[in-house]
Structure formats: structure tokens, C-alpha cells
N, CA, C and O atoms as a Maestro MAE file, in Angstrom:
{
 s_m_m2io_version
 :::
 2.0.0
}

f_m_ct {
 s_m_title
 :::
 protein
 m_atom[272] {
  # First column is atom index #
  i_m_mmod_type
  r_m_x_coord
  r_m_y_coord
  r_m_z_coord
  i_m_residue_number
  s_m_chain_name
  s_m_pdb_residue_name
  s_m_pdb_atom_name
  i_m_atomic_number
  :::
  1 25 0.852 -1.183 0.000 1 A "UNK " " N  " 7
  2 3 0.000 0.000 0.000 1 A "UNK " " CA " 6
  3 2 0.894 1.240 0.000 1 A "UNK " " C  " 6
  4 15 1.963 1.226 0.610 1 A "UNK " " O  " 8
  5 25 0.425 2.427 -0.749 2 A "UNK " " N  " 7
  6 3 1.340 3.735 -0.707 2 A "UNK " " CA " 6
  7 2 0.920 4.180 0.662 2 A "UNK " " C  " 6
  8 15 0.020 3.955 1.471 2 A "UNK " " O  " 8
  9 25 2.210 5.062 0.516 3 A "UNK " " N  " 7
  10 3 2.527 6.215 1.940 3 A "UNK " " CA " 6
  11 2 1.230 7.422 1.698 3 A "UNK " " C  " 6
  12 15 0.885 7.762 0.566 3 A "UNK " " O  " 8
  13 25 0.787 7.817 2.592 4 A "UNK " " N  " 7
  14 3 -0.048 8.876 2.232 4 A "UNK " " CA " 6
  15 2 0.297 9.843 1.323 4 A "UNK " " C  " 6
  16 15 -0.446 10.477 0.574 4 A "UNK " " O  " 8
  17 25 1.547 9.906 1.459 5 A "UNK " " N  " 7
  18 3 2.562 11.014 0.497 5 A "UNK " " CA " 6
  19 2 2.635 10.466 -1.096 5 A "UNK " " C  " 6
  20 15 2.853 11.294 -1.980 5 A "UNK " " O  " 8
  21 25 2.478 9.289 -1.376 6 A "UNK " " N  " 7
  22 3 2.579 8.854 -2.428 6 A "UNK " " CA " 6
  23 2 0.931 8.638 -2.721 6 A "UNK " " C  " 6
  24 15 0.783 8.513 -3.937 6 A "UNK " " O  " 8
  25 25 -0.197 8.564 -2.094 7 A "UNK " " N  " 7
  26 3 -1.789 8.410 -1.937 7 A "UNK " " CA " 6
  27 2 -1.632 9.501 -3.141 7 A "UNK " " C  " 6
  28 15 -1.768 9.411 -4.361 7 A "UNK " " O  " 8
  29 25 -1.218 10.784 -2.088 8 A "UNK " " N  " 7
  30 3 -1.599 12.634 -2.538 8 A "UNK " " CA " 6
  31 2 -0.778 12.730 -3.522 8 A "UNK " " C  " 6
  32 15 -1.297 13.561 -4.268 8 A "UNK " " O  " 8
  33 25 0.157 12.394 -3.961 9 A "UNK " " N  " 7
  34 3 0.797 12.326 -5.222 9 A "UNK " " CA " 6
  35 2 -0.020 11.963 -6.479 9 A "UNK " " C  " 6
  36 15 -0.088 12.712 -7.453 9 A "UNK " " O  " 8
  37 25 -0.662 10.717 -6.393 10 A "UNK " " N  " 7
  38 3 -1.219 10.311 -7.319 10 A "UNK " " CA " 6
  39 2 -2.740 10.155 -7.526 10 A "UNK " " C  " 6
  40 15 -3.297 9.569 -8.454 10 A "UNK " " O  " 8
  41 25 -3.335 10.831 -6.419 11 A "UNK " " N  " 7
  42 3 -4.634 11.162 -6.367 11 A "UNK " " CA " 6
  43 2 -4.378 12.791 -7.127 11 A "UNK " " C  " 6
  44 15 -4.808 12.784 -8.280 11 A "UNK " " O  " 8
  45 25 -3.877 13.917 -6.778 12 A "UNK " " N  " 7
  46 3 -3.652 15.066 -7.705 12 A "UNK " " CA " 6
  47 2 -2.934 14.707 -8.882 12 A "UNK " " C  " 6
  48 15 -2.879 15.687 -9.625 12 A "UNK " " O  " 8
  49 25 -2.199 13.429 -9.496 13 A "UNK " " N  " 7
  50 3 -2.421 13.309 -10.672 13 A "UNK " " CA " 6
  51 2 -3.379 12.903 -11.216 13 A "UNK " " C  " 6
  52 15 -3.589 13.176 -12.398 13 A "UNK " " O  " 8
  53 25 -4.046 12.292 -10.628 14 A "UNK " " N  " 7
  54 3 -4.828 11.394 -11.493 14 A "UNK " " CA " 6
  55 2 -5.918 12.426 -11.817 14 A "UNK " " C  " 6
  56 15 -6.540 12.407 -12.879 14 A "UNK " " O  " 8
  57 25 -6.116 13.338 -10.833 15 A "UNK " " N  " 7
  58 3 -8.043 14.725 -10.868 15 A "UNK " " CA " 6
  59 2 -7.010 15.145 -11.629 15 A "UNK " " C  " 6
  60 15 -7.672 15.498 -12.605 15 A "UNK " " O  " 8
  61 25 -5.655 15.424 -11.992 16 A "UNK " " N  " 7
  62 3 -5.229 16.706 -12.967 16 A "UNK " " CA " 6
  63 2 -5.737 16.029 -14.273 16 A "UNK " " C  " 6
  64 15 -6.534 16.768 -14.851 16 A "UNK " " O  " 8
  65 25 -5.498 14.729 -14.981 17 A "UNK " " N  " 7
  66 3 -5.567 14.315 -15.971 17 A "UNK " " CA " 6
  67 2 -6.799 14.067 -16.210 17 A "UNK " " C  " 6
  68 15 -7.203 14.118 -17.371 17 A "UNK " " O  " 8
  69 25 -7.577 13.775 -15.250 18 A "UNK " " N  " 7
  70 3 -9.407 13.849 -15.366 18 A "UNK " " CA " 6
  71 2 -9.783 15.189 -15.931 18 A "UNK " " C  " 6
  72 15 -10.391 15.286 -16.997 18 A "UNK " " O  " 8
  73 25 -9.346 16.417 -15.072 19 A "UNK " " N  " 7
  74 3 -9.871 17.617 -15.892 19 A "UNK " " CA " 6
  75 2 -9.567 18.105 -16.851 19 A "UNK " " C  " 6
  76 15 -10.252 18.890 -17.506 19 A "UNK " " O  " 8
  77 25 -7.685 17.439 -17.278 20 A "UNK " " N  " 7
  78 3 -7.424 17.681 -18.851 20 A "UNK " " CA " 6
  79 2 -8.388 16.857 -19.456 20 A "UNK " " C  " 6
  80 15 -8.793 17.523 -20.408 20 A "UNK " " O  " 8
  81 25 -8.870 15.989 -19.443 21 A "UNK " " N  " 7
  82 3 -9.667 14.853 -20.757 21 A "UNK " " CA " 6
  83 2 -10.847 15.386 -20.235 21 A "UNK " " C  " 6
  84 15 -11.674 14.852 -20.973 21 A "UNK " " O  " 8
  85 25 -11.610 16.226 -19.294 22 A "UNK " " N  " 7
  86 3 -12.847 16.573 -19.469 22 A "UNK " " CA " 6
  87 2 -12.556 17.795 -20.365 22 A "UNK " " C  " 6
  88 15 -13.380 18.018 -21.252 22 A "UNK " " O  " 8
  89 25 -11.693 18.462 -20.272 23 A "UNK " " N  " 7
  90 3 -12.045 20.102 -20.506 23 A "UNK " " CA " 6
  91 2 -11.406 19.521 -22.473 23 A "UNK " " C  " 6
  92 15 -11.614 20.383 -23.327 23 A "UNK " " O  " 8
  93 25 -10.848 18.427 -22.883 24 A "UNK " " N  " 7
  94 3 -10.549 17.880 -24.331 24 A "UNK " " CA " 6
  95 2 -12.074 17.552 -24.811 24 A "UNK " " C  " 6
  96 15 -12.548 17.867 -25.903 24 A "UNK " " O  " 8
  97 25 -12.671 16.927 -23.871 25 A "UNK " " N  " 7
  98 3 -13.928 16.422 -24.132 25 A "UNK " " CA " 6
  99 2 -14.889 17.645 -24.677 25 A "UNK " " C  " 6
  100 15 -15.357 17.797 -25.805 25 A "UNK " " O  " 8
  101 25 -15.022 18.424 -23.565 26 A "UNK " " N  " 7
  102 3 -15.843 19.440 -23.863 26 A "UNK " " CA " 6
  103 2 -15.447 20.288 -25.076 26 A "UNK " " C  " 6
  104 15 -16.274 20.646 -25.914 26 A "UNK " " O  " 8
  105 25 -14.121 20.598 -25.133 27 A "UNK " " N  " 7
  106 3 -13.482 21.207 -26.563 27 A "UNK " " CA " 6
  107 2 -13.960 20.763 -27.536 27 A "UNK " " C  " 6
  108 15 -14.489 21.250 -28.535 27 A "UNK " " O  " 8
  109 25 -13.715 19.651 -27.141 28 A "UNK " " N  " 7
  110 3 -14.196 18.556 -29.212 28 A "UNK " " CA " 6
  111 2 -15.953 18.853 -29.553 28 A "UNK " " C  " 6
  112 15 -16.372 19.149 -30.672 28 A "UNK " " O  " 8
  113 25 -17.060 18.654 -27.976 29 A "UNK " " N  " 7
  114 3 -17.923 18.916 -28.199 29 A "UNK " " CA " 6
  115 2 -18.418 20.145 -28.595 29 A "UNK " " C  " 6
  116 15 -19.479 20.108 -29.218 29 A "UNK " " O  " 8
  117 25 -18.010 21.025 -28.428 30 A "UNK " " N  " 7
  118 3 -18.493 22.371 -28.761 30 A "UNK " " CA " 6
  119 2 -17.343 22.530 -30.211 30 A "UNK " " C  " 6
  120 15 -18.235 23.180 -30.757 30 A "UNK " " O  " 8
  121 25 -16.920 22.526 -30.609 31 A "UNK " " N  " 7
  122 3 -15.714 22.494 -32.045 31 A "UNK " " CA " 6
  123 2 -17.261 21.451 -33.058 31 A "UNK " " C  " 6
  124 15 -17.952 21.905 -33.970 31 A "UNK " " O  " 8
  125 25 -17.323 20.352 -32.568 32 A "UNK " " N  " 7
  126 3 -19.147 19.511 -33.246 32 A "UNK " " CA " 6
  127 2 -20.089 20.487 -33.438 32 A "UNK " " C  " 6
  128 15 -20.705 20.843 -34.442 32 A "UNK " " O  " 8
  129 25 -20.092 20.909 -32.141 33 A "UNK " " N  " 7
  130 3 -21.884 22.163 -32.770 33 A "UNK " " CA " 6
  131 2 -21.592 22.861 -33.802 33 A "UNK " " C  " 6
  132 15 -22.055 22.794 -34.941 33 A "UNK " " O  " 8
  133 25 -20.422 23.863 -33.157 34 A "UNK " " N  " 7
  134 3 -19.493 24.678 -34.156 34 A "UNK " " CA " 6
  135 2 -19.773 24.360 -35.830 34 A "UNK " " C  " 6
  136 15 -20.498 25.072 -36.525 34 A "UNK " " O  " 8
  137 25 -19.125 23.277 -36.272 35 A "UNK " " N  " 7
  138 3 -18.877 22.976 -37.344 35 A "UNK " " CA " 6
  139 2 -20.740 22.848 -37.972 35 A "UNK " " C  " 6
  140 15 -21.164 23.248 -39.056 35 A "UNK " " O  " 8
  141 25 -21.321 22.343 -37.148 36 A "UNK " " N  " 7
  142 3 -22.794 22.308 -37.647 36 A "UNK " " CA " 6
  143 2 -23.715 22.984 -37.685 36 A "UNK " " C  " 6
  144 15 -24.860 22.801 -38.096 36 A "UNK " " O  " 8
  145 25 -22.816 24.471 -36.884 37 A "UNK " " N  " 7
  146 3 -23.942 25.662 -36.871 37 A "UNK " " CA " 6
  147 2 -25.135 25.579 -35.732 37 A "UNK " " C  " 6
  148 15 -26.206 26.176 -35.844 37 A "UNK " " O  " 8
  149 25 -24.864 24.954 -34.902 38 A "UNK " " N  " 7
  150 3 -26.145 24.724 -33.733 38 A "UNK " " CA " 6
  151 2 -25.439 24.386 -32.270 38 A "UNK " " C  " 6
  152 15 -24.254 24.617 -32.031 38 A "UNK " " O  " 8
  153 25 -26.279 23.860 -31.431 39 A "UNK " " N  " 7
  154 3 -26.153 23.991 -29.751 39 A "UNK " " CA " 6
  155 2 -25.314 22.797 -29.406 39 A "UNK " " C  " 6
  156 15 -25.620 21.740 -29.957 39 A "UNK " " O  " 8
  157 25 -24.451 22.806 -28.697 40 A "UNK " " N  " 7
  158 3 -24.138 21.610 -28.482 40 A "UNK " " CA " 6
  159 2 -24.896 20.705 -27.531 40 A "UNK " " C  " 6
  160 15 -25.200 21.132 -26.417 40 A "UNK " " O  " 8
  161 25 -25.215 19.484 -27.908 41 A "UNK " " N  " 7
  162 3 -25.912 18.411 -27.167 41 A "UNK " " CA " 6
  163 2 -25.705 17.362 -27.093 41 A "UNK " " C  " 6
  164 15 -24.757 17.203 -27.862 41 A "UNK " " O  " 8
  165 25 -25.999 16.227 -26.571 42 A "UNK " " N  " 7
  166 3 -25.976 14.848 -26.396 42 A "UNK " " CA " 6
  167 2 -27.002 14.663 -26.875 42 A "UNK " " C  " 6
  168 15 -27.808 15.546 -27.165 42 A "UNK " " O  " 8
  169 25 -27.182 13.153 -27.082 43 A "UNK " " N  " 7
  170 3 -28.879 12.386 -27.597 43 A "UNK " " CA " 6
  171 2 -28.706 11.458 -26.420 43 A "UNK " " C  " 6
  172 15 -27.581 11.143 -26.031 43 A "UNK " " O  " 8
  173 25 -29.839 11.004 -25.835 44 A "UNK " " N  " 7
  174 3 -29.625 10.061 -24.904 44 A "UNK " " CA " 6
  175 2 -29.038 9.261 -25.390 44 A "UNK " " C  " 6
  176 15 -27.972 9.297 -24.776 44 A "UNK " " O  " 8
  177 25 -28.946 8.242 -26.365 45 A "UNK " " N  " 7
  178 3 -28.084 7.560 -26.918 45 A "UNK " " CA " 6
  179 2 -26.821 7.582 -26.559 45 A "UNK " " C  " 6
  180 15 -26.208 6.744 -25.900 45 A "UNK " " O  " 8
  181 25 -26.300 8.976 -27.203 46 A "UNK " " N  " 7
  182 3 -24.915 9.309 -26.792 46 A "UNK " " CA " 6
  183 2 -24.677 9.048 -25.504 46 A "UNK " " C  " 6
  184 15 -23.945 8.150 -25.088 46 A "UNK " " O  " 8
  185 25 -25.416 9.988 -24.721 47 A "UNK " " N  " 7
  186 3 -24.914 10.130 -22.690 47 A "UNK " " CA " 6
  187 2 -25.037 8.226 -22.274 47 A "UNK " " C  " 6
  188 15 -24.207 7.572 -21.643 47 A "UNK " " O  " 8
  189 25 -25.805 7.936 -22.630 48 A "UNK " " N  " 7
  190 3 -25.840 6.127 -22.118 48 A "UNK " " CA " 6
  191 2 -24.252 5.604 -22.925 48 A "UNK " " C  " 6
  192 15 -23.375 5.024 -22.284 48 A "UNK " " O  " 8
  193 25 -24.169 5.816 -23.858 49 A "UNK " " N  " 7
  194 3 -23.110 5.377 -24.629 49 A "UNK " " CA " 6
  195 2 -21.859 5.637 -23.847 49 A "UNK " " C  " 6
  196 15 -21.067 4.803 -23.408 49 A "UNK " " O  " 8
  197 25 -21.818 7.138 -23.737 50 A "UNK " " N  " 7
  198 3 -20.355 7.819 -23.439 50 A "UNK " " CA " 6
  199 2 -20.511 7.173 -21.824 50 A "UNK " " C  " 6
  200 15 -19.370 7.037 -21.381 50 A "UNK " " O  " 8
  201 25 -21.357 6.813 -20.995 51 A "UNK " " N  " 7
  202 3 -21.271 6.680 -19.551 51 A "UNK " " CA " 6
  203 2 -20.816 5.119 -19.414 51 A "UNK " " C  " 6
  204 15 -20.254 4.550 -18.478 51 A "UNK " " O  " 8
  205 25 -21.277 4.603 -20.737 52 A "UNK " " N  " 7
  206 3 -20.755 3.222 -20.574 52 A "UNK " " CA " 6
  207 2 -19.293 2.976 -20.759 52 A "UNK " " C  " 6
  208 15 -18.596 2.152 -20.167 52 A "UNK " " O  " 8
  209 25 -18.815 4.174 -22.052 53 A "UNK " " N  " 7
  210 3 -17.643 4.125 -22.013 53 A "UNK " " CA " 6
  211 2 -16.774 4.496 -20.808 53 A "UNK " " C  " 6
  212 15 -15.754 3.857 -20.550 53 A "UNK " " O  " 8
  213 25 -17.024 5.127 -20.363 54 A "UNK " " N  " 7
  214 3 -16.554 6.013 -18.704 54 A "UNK " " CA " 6
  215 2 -16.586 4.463 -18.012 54 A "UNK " " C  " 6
  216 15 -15.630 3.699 -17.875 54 A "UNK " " O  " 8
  217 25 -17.675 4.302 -17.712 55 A "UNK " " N  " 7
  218 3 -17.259 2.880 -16.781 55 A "UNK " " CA " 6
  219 2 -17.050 1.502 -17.296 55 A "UNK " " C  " 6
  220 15 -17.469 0.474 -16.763 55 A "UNK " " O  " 8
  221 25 -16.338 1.593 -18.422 56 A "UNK " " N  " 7
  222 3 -15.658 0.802 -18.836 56 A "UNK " " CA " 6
  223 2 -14.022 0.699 -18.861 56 A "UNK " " C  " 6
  224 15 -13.270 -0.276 -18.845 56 A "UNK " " O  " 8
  225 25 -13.786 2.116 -18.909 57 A "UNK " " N  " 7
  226 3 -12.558 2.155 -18.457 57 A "UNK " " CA " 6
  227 2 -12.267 2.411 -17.229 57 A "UNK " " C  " 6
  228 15 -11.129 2.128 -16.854 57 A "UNK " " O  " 8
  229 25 -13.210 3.007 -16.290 58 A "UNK " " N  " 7
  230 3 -12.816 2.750 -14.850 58 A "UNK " " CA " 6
  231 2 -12.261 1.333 -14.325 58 A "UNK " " C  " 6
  232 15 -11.261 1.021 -13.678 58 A "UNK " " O  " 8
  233 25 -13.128 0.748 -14.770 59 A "UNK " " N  " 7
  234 3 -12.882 -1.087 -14.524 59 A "UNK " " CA " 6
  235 2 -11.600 -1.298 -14.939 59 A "UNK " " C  " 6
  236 15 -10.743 -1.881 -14.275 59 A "UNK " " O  " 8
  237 25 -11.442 -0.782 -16.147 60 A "UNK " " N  " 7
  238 3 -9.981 -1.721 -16.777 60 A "UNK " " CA " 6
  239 2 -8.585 -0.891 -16.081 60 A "UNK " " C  " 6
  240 15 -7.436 -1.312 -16.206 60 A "UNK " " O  " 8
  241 25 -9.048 0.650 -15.164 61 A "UNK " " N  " 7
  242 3 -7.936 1.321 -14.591 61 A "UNK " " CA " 6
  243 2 -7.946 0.377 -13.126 61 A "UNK " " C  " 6
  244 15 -6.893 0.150 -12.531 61 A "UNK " " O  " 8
  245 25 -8.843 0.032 -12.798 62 A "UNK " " N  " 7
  246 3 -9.128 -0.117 -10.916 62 A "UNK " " CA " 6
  247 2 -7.988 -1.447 -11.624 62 A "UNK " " C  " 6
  248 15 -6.800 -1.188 -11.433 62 A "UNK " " O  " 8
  249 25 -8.236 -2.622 -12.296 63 A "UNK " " N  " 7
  250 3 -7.446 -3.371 -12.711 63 A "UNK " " CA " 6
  251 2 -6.267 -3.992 -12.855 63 A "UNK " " C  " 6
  252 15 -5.846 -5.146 -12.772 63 A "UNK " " O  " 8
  253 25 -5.680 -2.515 -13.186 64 A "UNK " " N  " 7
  254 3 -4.186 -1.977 -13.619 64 A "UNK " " CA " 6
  255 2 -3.234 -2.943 -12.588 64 A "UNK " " C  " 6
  256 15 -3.526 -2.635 -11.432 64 A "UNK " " O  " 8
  257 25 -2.352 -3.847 -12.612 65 A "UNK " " N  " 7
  258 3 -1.402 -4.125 -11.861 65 A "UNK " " CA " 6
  259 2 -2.297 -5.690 -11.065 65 A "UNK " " C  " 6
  260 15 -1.654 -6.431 -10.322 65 A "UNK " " O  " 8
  261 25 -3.330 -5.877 -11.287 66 A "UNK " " N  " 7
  262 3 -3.786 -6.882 -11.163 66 A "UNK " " CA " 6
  263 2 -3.243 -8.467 -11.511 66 A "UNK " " C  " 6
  264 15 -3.105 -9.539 -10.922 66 A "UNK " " O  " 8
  265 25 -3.018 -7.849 -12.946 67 A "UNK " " N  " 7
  266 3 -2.752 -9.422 -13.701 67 A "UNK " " CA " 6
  267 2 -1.293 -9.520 -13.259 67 A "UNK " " C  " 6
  268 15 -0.539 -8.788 -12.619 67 A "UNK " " O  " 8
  269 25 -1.157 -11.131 -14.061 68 A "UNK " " N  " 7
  270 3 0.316 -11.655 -14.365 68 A "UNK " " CA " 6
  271 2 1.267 -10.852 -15.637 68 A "UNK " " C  " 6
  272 15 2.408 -11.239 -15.891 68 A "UNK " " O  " 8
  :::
 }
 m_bond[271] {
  # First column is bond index #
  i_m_from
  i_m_to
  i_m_order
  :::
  1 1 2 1
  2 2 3 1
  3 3 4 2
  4 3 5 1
  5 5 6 1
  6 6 7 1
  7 7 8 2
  8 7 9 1
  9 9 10 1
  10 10 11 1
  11 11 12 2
  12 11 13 1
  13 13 14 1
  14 14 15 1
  15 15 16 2
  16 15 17 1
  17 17 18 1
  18 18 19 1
  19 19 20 2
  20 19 21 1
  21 21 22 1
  22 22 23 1
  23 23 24 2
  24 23 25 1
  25 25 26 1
  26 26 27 1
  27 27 28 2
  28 27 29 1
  29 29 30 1
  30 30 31 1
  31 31 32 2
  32 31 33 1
  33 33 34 1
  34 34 35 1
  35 35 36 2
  36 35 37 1
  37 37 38 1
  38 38 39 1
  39 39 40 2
  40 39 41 1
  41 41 42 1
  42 42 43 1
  43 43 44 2
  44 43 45 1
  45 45 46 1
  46 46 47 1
  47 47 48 2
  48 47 49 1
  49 49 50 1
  50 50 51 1
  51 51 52 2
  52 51 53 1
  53 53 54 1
  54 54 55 1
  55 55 56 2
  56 55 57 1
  57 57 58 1
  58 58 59 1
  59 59 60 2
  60 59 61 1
  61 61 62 1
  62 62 63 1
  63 63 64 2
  64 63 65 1
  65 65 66 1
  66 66 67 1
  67 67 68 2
  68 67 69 1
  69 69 70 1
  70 70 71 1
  71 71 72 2
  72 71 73 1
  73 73 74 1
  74 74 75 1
  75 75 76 2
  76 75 77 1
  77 77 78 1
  78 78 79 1
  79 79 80 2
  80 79 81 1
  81 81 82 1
  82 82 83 1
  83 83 84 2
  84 83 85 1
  85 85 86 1
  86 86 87 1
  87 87 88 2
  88 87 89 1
  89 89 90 1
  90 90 91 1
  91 91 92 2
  92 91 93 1
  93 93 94 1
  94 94 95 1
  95 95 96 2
  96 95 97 1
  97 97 98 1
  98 98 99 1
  99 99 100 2
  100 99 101 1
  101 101 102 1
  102 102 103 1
  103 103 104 2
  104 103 105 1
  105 105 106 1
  106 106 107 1
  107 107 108 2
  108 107 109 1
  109 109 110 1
  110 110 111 1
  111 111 112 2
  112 111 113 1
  113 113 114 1
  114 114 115 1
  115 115 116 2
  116 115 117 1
  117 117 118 1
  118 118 119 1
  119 119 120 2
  120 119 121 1
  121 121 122 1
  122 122 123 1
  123 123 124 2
  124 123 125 1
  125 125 126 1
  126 126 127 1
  127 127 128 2
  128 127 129 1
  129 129 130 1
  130 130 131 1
  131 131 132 2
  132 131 133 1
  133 133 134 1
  134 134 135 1
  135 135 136 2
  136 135 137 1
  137 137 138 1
  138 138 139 1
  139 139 140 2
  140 139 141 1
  141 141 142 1
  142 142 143 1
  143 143 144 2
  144 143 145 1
  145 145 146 1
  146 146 147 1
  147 147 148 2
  148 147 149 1
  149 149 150 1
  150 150 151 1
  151 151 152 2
  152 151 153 1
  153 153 154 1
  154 154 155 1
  155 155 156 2
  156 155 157 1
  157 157 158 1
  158 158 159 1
  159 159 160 2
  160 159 161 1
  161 161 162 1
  162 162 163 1
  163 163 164 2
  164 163 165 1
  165 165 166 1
  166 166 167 1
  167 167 168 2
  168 167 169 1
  169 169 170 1
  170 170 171 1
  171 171 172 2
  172 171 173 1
  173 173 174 1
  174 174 175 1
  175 175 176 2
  176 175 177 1
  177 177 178 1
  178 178 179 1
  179 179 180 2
  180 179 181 1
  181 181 182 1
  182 182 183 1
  183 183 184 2
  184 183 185 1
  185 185 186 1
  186 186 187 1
  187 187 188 2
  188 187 189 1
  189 189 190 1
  190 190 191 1
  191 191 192 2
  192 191 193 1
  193 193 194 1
  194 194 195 1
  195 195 196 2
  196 195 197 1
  197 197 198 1
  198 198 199 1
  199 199 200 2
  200 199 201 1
  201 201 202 1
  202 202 203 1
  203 203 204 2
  204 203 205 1
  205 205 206 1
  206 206 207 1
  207 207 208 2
  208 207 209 1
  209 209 210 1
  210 210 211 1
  211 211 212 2
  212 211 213 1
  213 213 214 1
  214 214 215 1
  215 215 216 2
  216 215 217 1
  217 217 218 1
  218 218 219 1
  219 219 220 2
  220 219 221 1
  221 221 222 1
  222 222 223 1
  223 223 224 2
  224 223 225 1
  225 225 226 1
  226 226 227 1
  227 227 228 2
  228 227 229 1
  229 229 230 1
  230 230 231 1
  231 231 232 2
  232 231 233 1
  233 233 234 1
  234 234 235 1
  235 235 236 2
  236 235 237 1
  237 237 238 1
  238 238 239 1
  239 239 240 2
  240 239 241 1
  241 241 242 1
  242 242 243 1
  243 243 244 2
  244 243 245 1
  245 245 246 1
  246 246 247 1
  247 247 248 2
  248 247 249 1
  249 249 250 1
  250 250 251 1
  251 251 252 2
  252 251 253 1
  253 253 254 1
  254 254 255 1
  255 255 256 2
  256 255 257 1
  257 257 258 1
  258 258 259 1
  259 259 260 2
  260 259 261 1
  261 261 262 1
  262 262 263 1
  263 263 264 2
  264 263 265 1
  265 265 266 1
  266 266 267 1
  267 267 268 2
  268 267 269 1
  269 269 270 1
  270 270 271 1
  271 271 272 2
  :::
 }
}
């Protein structure tokens, strides 16, 4: 198990790289409306889609160092 010092190390990396790939996310989405002349939105489709993707890779991070 890490030292608390190594916890806080890699808990503020890990929210730094969460809010870079949200604030990429949101870029790309609004750059979409952009290009189409309208609001940016999801379709439910999408939000079920993209949430599955989200916890799909949560699983395969919690994972990490698991295997052989």
C-alpha cells in the first residue's frame, strides 16, 4: 500500500488528468456544434453510450497491476 505522500501524489495526478480529458472532451464537443452551426448536445443515446464508455474504463484502470 502507498505512503499517504505517495496516496496525494497520485490522487492530484490522477483529478489533474481527469480535468485535462474533461475540458478535451468538452473542446471537441463544442468544435461539433461549431462545425454544424447549432447547440451543443448529447442524444440520450450518446450520454448512455459515453457513460458506458466512462465505466468501462474505470474497470480496466481499478485493474491496472492486477494481472500476471
Amino acid at each position: 500500500m502507498p505512503s499517504n505522500r505517495n496516496q496525494s501524489q497520485i490522487l492530484l495526478i490522477a483529478g489533474a488528468i481527469g480535468a485535462l480529458v474533461g475540458l478535451a472532451a468538452g473542446y471537441t464537443l463544442l468544435k461539433r456544434a461549431e462545425e454544424r452551426n447549432g447547440q451543443p448536445a448529447l442524444t440520450a443515446r450518446e450520454g448512455v453510450s459515453l457513460g458506458m464508455l466512462v465505466l468501462g474504463l474505470l474497470r480496466q484502470v481499478s485493474q491496472l497491476g492486477d494481472g500476471e
